[in-house]
C-alpha positions in Angstrom: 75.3 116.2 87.4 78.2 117.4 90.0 78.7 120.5 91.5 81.8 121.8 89.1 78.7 121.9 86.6 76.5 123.9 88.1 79.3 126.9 87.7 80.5 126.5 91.5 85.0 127.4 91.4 87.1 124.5 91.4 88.5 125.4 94.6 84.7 125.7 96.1 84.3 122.0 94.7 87.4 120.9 96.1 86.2 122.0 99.9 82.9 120.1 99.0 84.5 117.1 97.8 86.5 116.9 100.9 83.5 117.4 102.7 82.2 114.1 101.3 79.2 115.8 99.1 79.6 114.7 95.5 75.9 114.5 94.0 74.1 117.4 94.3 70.5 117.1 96.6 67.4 118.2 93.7 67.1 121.3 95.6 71.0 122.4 95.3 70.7 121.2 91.9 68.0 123.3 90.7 68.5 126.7 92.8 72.5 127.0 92.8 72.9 128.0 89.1 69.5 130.8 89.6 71.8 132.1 92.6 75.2 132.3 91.1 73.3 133.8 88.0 71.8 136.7 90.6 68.3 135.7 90.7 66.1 136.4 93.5 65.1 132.8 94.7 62.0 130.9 96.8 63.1 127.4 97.4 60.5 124.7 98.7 62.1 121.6 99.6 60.9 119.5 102.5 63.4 119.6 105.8 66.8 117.3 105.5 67.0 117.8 101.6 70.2 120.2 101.8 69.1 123.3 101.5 71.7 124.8 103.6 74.3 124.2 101.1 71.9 125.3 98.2 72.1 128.9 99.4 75.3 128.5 101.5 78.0 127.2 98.1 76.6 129.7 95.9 77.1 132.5 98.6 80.4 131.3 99.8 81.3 131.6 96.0 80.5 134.8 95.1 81.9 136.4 98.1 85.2 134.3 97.6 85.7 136.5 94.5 85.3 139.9 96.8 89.3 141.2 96.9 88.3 143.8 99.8 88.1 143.0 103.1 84.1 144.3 105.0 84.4 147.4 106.1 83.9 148.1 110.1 80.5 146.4 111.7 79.2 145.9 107.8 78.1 142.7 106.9 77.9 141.1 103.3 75.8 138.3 103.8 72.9 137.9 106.1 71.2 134.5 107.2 68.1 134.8 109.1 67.0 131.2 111.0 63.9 131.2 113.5 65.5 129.5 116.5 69.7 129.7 117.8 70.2 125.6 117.1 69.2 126.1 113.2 71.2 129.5 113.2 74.3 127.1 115.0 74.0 124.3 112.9 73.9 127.0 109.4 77.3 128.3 110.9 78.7 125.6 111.5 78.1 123.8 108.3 79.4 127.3 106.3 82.1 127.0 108.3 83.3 123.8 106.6 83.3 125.0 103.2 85.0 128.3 104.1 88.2 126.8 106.3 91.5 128.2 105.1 89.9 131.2 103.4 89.4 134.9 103.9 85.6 134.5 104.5 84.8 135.2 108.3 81.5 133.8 109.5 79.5 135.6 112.3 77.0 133.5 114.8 74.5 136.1 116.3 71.5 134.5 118.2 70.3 135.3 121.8 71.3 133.2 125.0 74.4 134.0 125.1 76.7 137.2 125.6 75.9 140.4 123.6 79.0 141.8 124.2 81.1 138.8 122.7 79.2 139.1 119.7 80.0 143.1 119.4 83.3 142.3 120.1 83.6 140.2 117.0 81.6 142.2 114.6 83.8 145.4 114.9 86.1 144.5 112.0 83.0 143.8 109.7 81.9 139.9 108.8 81.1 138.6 105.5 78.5 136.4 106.4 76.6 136.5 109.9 74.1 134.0 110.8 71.3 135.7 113.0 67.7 134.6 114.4 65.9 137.8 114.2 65.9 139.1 118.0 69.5 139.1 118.7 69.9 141.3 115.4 67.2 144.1 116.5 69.0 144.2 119.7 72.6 144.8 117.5 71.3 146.6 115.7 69.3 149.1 118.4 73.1 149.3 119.9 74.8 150.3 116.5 76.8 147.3 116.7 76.1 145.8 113.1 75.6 147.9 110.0 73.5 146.1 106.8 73.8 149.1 105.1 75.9 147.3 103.2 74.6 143.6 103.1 74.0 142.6 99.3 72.8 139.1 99.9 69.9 138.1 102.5 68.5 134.8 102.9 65.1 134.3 104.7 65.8 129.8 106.1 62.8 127.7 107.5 60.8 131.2 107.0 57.5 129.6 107.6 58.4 129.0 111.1 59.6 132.8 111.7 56.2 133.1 110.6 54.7 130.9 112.8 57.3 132.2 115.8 55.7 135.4 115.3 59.0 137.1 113.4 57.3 138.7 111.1 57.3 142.4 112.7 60.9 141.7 113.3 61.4 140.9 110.0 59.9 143.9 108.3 61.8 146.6 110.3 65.2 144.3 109.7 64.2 145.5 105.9 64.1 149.0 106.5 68.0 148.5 107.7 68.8 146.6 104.5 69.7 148.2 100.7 67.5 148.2 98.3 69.6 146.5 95.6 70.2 143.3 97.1 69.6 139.6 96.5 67.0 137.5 98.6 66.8 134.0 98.8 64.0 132.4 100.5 63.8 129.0 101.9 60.6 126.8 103.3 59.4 123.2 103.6 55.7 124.5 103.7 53.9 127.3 102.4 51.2 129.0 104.2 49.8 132.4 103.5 51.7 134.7 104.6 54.5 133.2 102.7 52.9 135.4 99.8 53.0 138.7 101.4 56.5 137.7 102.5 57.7 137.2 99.0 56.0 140.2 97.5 57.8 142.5 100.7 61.4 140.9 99.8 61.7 139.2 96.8 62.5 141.1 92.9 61.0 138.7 90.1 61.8 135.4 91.9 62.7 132.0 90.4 60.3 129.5 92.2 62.4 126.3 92.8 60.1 123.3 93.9 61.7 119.9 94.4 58.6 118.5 96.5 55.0 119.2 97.6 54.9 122.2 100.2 53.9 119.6 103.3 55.2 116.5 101.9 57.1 114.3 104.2 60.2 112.2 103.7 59.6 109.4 101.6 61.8 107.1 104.3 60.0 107.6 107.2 57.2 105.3 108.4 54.3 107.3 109.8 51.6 105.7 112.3 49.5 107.0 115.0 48.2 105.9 118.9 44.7 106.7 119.9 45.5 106.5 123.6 43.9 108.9 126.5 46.7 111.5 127.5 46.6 109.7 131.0 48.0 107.1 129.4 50.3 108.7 127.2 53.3 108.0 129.3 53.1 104.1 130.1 52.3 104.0 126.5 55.8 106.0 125.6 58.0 104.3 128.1 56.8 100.7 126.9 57.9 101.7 123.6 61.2 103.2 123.9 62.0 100.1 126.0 61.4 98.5 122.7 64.3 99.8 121.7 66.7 101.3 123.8 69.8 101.4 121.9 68.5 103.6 119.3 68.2 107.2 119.5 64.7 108.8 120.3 63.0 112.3 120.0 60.2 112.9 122.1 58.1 116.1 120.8 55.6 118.0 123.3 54.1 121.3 123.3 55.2 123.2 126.8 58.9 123.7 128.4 57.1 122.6 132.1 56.0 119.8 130.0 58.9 119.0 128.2 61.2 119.5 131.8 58.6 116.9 133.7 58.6 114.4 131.1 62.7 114.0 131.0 62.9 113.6 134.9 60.4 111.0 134.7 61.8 109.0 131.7 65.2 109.4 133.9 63.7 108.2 136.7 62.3 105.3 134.8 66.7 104.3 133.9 66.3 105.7 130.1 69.4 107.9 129.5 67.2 111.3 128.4 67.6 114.9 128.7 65.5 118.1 127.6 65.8 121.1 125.3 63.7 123.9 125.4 63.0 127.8 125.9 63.7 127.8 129.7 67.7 126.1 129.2 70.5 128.4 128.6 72.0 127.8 125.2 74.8 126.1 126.6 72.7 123.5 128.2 70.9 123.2 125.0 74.6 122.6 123.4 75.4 120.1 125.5 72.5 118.2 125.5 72.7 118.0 121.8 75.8 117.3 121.7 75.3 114.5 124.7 72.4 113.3 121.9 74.4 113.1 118.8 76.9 111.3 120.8 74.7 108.5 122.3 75.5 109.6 125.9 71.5 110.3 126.0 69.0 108.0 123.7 66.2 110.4 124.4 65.8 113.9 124.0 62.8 115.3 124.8 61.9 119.0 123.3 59.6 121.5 122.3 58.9 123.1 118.8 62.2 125.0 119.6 64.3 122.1 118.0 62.0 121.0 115.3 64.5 122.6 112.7 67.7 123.1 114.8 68.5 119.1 114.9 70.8 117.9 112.2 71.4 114.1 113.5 71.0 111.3 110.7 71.2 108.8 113.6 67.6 109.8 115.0 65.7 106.8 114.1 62.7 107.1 116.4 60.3 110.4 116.5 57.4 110.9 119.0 54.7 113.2 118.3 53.7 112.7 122.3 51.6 115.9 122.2 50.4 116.9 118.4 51.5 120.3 117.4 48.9 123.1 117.3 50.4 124.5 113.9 49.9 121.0 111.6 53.0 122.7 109.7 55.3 121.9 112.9 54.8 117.4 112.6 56.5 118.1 108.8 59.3 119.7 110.5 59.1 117.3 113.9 59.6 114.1 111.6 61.8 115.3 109.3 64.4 115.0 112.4 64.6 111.4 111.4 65.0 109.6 108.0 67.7 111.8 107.1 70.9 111.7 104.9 69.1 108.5 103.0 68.4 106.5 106.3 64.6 105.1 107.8 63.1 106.5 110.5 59.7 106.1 112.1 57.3 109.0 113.2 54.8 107.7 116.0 52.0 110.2 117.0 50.3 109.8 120.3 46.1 111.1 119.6 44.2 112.3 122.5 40.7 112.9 122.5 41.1 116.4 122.9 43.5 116.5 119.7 41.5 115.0 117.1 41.3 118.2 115.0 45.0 118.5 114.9 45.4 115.1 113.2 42.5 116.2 110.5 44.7 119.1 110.3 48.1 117.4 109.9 46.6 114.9 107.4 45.5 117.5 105.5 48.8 119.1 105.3 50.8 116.2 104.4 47.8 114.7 101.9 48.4 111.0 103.5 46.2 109.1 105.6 48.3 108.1 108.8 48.6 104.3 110.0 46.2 103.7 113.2 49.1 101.5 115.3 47.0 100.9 118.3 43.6 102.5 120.0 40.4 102.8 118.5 40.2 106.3 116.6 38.4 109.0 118.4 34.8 110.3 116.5 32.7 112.8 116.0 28.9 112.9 117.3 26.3 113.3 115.0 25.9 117.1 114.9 22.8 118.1 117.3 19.6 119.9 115.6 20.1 123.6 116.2 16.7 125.4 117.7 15.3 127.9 115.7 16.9 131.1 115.8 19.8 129.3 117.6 23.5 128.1 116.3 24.4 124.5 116.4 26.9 123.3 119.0 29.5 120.8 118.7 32.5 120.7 117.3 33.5 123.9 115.1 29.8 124.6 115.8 30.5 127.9 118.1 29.9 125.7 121.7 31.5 127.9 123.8 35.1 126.8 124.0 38.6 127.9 123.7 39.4 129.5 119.8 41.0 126.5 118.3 39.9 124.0 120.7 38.8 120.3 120.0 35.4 119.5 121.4 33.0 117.2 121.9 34.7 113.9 120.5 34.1 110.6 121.9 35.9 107.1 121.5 33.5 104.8 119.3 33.3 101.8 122.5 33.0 104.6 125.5 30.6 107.5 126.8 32.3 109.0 128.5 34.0 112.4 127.5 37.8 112.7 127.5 39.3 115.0 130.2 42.5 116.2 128.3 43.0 119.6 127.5 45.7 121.2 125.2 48.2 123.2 126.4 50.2 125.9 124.8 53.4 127.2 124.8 55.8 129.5 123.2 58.5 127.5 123.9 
């Protein structure tokens, strides 16, 4: 199969072609012919499997046959994406495919000036790329008008979920025609996704090229039981391991994630930080200082779990596990992309035991202990009469979602790390 035959314009294929995509990905295979043929559309396809161009060439397409130019502040096509380096990297790869054409592309995301971006949606857009904030705030100003848009796409919309969008996203609907065409993309598919679909999708096609929580086949998974005091001598002896390769270092907080990169810097590794407290700029540049090589280690927050689009990423660190088990598909699927290996190493505290039940669970695999003895459970205490049993899950007393009471099989005494939580 090639992309002419799945109904795509020669002229289309030619941009792809030059682009250097001739096989279509499973997931561009399967959904592009639904979308050209005006279906409503929920994709599931794990992260680095080309979903982009599975809703970007069929949208390019049809609005490539449009003879009329968008009227003032309309848009045609709306992209939603949960964080401003997805929404980027979405615009920049439609960009590609509509060079030398009439199409204009629109970049709206937060973190940079509002008034640019009103600037350049006064003579209308075809397709604008938003994260959902930015929008409400265009849209509060009656700079944008999707009283006209007749194509939305919903990208990585379990994480708007989990970034708390979802509000957002049901009064962007209000704003938005009746008669249009959703497309829905997600790697995962928690429970909410339902309600989601019911609110936005017509009679969908369901397009499923892999398990919802299935990680890439090419990426070598393995786990650390280490003490999170120890965490950092443990990460630094590793990376030294192999300092020529590129490396991204996954915690949970933006003090955290700021602390950790002066430290590794300190220590002579070339790193640098993105998070919720940089400016977007400085999140460009360190990107772009990343995919470069100018920095081996990047060291982020959930913020760039699906905004990084660099094949050379060999090396991911789960250094802190992620509260939503969801997040370490996404995390690792920032290596072992465009058909290259990777390796995923999760650091376990005591403390974080129930997030790696959880993130087994998700993905269905058992993950490979590399070093440490694995944190366990006590034998759960006898509750009194009348009484509740206390332990972990047992109602004990701590924090909603907390890990407690775990012990290491060859020591008694209780671990002192605690999780911490961040917006990012």
């Amino acid at each position: 199969m090639n992309f002419s035959e799945l109904g795509l314009s020669e002229k289309l294929v030619t941009k792809v072609t030059a682009a250097g995509l001739k096989t279509p990905t499973p997931i561009q295979d399967q959904a592009i012919p639904h979308v050209l043929n005006g279906r409503d559309l929920m994709g599931l396809a794990q992260t680095g499997t080309g979903k982009t161009a599975a809703f970007g060439l069929p949208l390019i397409d049809m609005l490539m046959g449009v003879g009329t130019k968008p009227a003032p502040k309309t848009v045609r096509g709306l992209i939603l994406a949960p964080t401003r380096e997805l929404a980027k990297q979405i615009s920049d790869n439609l960009r590609i495919f509509t060079e030398k054409t009439h199409l204009k592309i629109g970049l709206v995301v937060g973190g940079v000036s509002i008034n640019a971006q009103i600037k350049r949606l006064q003579s209308g857009t075809d397709i604008v790329v938003a994260t959902p904030g930015r929008l409400l705030d265009l849209i509060d100003r009656r700079a944008i008008d999707l009283s006209q848009t007749g194509y939305l796409v919903l990208d990585e919309a379990d994480q708007m979920l989990d970034l708390g969008f979802v509000h957002a996203l049901r009064k962007i609907a209000t704003f938005l025609p009746r008669e249009r065409q959703t497309l829905l993309f997600s790697a995962t598919m928690p429970k909410l996704m339902a309600e989601i679909s019911a609110t936005y999708l017509k009679s969908p096609v369901r397009v499923e090229v892999s398990p919802p929580g299935k990680t890439a086949d090419k990426v070598t998974q393995s786990v650390h039981f280490v003490p999170q005091t120890g965490k950092l001598q443990l990460l630094k002896k590793l990376i030294d391991g192999h300092r020529s390769d590129l490396a991204l270092v996954f915690v949970r907080t933006k003090h955290g994630a700021e602390k950790m990169m002066k430290n590794l810097d300190a220590a002579g590794f070339a790193a640098g930080s993105i998070h919720g407290n940089k400016s977007q700029g400085q999140r460009d540049r360190a990107l772009a200082a990343f995919k470069e090589g100018r920095l081996k280690v990047l060291v982020a927050t959930d913020v760039a779990a699906r905004g990084i689009d660099i094949p050379d990423v060999r090396h991911v660190y789960n250094y802190d596990l992620p509260n939503v088990a969801e997040n370490y598909v996404h995390r690792i699927g920032r290596t072992a992309r465009a058909g290259k290996d990777g390796a995923a190493i999760a650091f376990c505290s005591e403390a974080e035991m129930g997030e790696l039940r959880s993130i087994e669970k998700v993905t269905g695999q058992k993950i490979s202990v590399a070093g440490g003895t694995a944190w366990e459970a006590p034998r759960e205490a006898q509750a009194p009469k009348g009484g509740r049993r206390r332990g972990p899950g047992g109602g004990g007393g701590g924090k909603p979602g907390q890990s407690k009471g775990f012990r290491p099989r060859r020591s008694k005494s209780k671990g002192k790390g605690q999780r911490q939580r961040s917006a990012a």
